[in-house]
C-alpha positions in Angstrom: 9.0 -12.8 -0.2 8.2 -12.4 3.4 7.0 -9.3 4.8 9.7 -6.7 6.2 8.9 -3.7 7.7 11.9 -2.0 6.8 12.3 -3.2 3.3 8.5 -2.3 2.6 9.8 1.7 3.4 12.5 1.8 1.1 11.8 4.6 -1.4 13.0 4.5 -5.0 14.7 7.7 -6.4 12.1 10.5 -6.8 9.9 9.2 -3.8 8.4 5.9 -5.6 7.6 2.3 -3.6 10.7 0.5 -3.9 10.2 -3.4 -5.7 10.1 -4.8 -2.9 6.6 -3.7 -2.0 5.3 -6.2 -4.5 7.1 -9.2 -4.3 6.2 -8.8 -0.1 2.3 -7.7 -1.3 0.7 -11.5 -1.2 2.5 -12.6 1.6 1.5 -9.1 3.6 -2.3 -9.8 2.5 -2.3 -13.4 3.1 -0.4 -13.9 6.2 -1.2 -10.6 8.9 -4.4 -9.3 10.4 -5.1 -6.3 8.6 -8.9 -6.4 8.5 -10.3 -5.3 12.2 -7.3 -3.5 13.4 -7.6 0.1 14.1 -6.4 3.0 11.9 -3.1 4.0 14.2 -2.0 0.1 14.2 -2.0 0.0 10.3 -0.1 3.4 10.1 2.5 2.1 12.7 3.0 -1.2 10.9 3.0 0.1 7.4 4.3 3.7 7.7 2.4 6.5 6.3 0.1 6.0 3.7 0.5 7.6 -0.4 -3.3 8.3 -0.4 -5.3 8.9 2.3 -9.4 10.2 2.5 -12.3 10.4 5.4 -12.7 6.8 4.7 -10.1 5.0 3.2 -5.9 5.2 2.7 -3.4 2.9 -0.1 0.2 2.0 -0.6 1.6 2.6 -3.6 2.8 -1.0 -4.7 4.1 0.0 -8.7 4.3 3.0 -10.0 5.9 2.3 -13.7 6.1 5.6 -16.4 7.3 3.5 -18.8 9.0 5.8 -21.5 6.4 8.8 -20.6 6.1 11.4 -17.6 3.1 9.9 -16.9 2.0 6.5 -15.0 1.7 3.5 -17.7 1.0 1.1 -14.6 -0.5 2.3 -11.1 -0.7 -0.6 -8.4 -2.0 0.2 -4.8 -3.4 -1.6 -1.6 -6.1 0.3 -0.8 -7.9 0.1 2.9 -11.2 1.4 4.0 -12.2 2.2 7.5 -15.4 2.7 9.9 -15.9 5.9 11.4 -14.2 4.3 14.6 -10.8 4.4 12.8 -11.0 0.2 12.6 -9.6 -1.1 8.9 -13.3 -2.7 7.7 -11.9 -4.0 4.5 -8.2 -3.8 1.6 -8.4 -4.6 -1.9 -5.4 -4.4 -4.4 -7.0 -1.9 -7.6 -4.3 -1.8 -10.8 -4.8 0.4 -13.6 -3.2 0.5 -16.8 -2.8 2.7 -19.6 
C-alpha cells in the first residue's frame, strides 16, 4: 500500500497504530528519503513519534495483546539521529513473546 500521510495517523481504539501503518511500512522505507533529513522534517511528515530519546525516536507499526494485557507482538520503525537533529539511520526491530 502506498504511503498516506493521513491514513498513517489514524489511531485504533485505546491510542494503538492503526493497520494501516504496516501494510504502508515497506513502501514508506523503500520509496522516501528518510535517511539525511533533519529531525523537524521527519516529525512533520510522520506526526509525533510513540518513543522518543536524546538520540533516537520510533513508530509504533503493531502492537498486538493477543488474549493478554500485555504485548504478544511489538513492531516499530525506529530512527536515530546526529547531534545536529539530521535522521543518520531507521531500522524496523520486532519482538515477540
Amino acid at each position: 500500500m502506498k504511503f498516506d500521510k493521513t491514513k498513517w495517523e489514524i489511531r485504533e481504539d485505546v491510542g494503538l497504530p492503526s493497520s494501516y501503518r504496516k501494510k504502508m511500512l515497506k513502501d514508506l522505507t523503500t520509496n522516501y528519503k528518510l535517511v539525511g533529513i533533519k529531525y523537524s522534517q521527519l516529525v512533520d511528515f510522520l506526526g509525533e513519534p510513540n518513543l522518543k530519546d536524546s538520540i533516537s525516536l520510533g513508530y509504533d507499526i503493531i502492537i498486538d495483546f493477543g488474549n493478554d494485557i500485555d504485548p504478544v507482538n511489538i513492531k516499530t520503525l525506529e530512527f536515530s539521529f546526529s547531534k545536529d537533529s539530521v535522521i543518520s539511520s531507521f531500522k524496523i526491530v520486532e519482538w515477540k513473546k
